[in-house]
N, C-alpha and C positions, 0 to 999 in steps of 0.2 A: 320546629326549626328545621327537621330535615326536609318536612316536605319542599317548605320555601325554599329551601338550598336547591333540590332537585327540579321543582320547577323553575327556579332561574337556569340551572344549565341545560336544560332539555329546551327554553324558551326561543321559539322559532327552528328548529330542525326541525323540518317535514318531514315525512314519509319513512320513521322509522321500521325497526322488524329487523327482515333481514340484512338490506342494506343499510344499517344502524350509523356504522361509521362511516358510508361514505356522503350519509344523506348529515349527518354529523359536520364534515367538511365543509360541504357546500353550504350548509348553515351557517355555517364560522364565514365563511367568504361572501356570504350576504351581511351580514354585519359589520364587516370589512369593507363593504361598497363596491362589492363586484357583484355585477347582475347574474340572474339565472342564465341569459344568453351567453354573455361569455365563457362564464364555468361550461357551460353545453360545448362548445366550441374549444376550450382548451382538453377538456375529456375526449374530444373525439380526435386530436391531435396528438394527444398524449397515447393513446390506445396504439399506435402505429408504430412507435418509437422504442417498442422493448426492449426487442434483439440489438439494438445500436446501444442503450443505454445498459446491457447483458456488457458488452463489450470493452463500453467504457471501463464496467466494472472491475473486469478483465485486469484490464490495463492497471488502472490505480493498485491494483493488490499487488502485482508484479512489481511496480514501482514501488509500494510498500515495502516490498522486502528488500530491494535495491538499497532504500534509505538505512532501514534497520541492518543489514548487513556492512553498509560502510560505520554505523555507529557502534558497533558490539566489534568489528575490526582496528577501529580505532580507538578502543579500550574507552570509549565515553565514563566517565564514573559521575560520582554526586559532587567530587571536587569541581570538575567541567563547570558546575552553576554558579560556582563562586565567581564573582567580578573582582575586578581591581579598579584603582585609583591612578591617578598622577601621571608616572610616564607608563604604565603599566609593563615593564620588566617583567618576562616570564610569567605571563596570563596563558596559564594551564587549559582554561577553558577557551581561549579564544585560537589558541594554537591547534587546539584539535577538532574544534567546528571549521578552520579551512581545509585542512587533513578529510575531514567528512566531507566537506564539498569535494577537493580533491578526488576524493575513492568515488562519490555517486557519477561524476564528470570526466572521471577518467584521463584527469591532465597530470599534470607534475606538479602544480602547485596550486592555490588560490587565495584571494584576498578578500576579505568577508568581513566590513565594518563597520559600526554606527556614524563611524565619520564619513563615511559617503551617503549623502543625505538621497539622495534619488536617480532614479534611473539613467538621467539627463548626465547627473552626475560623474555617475560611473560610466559611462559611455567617454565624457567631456574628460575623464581622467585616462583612462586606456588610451586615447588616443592622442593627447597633449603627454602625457608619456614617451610612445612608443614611436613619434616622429619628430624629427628636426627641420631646421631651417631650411629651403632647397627641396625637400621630403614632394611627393604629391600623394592625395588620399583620392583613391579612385571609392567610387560604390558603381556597382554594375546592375541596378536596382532600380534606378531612378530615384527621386527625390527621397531624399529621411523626413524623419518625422520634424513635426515642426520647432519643435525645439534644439535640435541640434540645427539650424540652420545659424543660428549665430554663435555658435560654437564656432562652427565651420569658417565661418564668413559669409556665407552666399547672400543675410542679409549682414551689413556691417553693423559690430557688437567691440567695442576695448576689452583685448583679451582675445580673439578669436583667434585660431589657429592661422587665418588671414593676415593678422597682423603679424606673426611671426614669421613668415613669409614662408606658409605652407598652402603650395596650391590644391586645387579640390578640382576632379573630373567626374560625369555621371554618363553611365548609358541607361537611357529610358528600357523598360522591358516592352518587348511586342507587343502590340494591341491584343495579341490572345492571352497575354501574361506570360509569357514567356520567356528565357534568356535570349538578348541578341550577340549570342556567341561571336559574331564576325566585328561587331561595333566593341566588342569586349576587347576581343584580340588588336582592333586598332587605338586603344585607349591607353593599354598595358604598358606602359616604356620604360626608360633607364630609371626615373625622377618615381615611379610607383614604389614607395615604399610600404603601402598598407588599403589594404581591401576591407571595406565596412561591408557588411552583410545585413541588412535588415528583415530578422524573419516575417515578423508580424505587418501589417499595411497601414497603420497609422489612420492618420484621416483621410484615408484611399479606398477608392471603393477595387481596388487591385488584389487575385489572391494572396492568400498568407503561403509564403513554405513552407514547404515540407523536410522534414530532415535531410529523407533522401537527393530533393530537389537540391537543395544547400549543397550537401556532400559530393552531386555532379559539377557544382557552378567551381566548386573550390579545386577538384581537382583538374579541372580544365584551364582554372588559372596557373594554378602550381606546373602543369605542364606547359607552360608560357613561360613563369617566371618562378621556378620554385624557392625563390627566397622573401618572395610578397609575404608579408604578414597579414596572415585572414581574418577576420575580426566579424562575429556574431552577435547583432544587437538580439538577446534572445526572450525579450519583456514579451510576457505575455505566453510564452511557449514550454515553458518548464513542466515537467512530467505529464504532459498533453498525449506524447507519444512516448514509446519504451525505450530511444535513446536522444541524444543529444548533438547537438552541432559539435563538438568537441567528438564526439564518436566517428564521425566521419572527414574528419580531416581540420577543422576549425582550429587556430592556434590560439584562440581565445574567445571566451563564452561570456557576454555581460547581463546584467542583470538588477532588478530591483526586490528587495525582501516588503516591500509592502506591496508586490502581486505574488505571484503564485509560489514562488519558494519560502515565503515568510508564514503563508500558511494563515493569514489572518492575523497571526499574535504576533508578529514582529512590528512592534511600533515607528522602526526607522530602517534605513542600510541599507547596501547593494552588494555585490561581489562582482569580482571578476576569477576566472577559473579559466587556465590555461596553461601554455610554456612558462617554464620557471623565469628565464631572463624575462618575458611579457610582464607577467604580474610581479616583478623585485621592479622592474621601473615603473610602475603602477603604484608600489608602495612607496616609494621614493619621492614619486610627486606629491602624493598624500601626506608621509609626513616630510621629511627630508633627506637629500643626500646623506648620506652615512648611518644614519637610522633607518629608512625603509621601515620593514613588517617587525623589529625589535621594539617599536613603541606604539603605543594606543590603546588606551585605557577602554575597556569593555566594561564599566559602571554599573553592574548590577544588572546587564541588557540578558546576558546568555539567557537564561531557563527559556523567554520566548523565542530565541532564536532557534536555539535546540527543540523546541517543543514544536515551533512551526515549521520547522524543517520537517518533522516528524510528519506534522498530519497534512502536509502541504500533498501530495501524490492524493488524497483522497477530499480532499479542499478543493484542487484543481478539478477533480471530476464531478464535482455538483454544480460546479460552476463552467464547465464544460454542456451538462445536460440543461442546463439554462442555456445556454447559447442555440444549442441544436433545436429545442425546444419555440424558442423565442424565433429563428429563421423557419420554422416549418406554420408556427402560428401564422406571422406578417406575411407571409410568401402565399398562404391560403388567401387571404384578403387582399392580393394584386399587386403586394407591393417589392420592389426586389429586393432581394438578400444578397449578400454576400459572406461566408460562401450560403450557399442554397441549401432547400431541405436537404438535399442527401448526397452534398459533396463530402470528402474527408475532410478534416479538423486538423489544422495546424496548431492552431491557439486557441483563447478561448475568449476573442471577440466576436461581437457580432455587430453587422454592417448593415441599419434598416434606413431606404431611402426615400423619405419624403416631397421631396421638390415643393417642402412649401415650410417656410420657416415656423408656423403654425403645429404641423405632425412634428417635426423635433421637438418642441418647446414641448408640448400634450404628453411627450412620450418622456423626458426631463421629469416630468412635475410627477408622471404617474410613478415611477421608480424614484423619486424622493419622496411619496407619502407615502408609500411601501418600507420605508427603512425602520430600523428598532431609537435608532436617533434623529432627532430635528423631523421626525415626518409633516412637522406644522409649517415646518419652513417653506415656501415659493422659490425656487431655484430661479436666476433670472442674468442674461447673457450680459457678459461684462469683460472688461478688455485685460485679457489674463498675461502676464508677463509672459515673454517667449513664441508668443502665438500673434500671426500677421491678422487675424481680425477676431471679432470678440466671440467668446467660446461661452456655452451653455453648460454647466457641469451639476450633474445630482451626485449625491453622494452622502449620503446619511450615516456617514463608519463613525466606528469607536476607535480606528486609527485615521487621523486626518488625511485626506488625501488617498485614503486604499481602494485601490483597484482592484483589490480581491477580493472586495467586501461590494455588495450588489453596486453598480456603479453605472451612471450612462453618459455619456457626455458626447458632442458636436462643437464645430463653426459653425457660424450663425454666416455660410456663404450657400452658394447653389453648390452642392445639390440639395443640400439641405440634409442628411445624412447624417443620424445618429448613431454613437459605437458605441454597444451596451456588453458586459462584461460582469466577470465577479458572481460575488452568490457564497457566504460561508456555509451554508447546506444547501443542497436541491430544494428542500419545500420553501424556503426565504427566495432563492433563485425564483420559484414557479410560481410564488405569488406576487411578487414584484414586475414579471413577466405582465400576469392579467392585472395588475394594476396599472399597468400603463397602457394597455392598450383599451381598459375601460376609462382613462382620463381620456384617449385621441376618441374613442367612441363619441364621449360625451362633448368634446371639444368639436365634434361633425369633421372630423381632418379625416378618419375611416369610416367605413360601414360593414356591417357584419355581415356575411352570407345569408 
């Protein structure tokens, strides 16, 4: 019996000895359906990326103790994991998971709930809160992502902030990605009540910002209009770098707990973390006038919360070294990134461009048969609520819909440009990586060096 057990797990690893276990690996990733050439090629990319991936490491520890120090300051106990029921009256634990987000964010307040279902959400709530009728919501950014557009109004939706007769202005950014500080300054007027900020690029092949970036754009406005309410769509950017849009001037920081602050275990929720009046009318919209943040039952959710808050700063960074990873692979093979092998990281998408609806699709399917869920499923474009044409989305999580869990998704428009993301460890990141790009290999959409 032992031998057969041993030769089954030795069966097909070549070139044991001393390189046992890395000749081990690449055994495993033959079985897995990645060729010898690839693994060649993802090794010799890999090899180059230490000192960056030394850094990232860096970072997440720092961040680590950022999170653990708001929770051991805000007396976290075992009580915390208890949920409530009903109207939930004095839920101990959910009072002090915004208190932690408060402390890691550094605002006055924050609102952190399973009743805010998604990112969209929580954006569509901060902002249908915090303006009125007459109101205008400028973004200095150029276009949001596509789901808030009918929030907005810009496409017409019942319910849109459009309907309520809240107008909406945008300034494109310079063709080098840049602010157009002068089109900014002629935008800004009496009726600006609220500045959207969007860090991340959406289905933009445009850079992501940068904290600091942010912190110049915001106080530029503030010295315009310093009563503008600033408002950072911050999905996809949390513990990426060591502070936050709220660190540099933000009056409010949004966000979704099924990407990077949730940490993978958070099954639903968003937060908003900023000015105490911002997020008391924030909650107000959510549950109602005169109750606000006194009701909302947290059902049994805390332990993930709290728990993916926890390991969310070192979740983000594997899933970070997959992004860097994944732009330095495709960028070798001709094709463009954004950002590039060795720009700085905002967030932790990445931008690979096909111009052929083919490469999306090959590179979809190869990061859906990588996943620990549905990897038998065929991922296939379909006309997604929210989105002006039909989107291709893999996604293989144990939380529906997570983005922090290996994820890639595109429009099925020119450029054809797929935005891959996520990764609950680097090794699930690095092989979902070469799994897709040995699906476009085999698909003839690339070719290897």
């Amino acid at each position: 019996m032992t031998e057969e057990k041993t030769e089954y797990r030795t069966e097909g690893y070549a070139n044991a000895g001393e390189n046992r276990k890395e000749a081990s690996i690449i055994g495993f990733y033959r079985t897995m359906g990645i060729s010898e050439e690839v693994c060649d090629l993802g090794s010799r990319v890999l090899s180059a990326l230490e000192d960056r991936f030394r850094k990232i490491d860096e970072t997440a520890e720092y961040n680590q103790m950022k999170v653990l120090k708001a929770m051991q300051d805000n007396r976290v106990s075992e009580a915390c994991l208890l949920g409530t029921t009903g109207y939930g009256y004095n839920d101990l634990g959910r009072d002090t998971l915004e208190a932690v987000y408060a402390s890691v964010f550094h605002t006055e307040d924050a609102l952190v709930r399973p009743q805010i279902t998604c990112g969209t959400h929580a954006l569509a709530l901060a902002l249908m809160s915090n303006l009125r009728p007459g109101d205008e919501l400028l973004s200095p950014v150029g276009k949001p992502y596509d789901t808030l557009e009918e929030v907005i109004g810009i496409r017409d939706s019942a319910g849109s902030l459009k309907e309520y007769g809240i107008s909406y202005r945008q300034v494109d950014l310079l063709s080098d990605g840049s602010f157009d500080y002068e089109g900014i300054r002629s935008a800004l007027n009496e009726k600006t009540k609220l500045v959207t900020i969007q860090r991340s690029k959406g289905y933009q092949t445009r850079p992501t910002l940068s904290v600091s970036a942010i912190g110049r754009l915001i106080s530029f406005i503030k010295g315009i209009r310093p009563d503008v309410i600033c408002m950072v769509d911050n999905c996809y950017g949390e513990f990426v770098e060591r502070i936050e849009p709220t660190d540099v001037g933000a009056d409010m920081c949004v966000g979704s707990l099924i990407k990077n602050p949730g940490g993978g275990l958070a099954p639903i929720g968003g937060y908003i973390a900023g000015r105490k009046d911002c997020v008391e009318n924030a909650a107000r919209r959510l549950t109602s006038p005169g109750l606000g943040k006194e009701v909302g039952a947290s059902l049994g959710i805390l332990p993930q919360f709290y728990q993916g808050f926890f390991l969310a700063p070192t979740v983000t960074a594997g899933a970070l070294k997959g992004a860097i990873f994944a732009a330095n692979l495709f960028e070798r093979l001709g094709l463009p990134v954004v950002p590039n092998g060795t720009e700085s990281r905002h967030d932790i998408i990445q931008a690979v461009t096909f111009n052929d609806p083919k490469g999306l699709i090959a590179f979809c399917e190869g990061i859906q048969a990588a996943a620990p869920v549905d990897s038998f499923v065929v991922p296939e474009p379909w006309d997604m609520p929210g989105y002006d044409s039909q989107v291709i989305m893999a996604a293989g999580a144990f939380v529906s819909g997570s983005s922090i869990e290996l994820s890639a998704d595109g429009p099925l428009k020119p450029p054809y440009a797929v935005y891959f993301q996520g990764g609950l460890t680097w090794p699930h990141a690095k092989f979902g990586i070469l799994k897709a790009l040995q699906r476009c290999v085999d698909a003839k959409t690339v070719k290897l060096p």
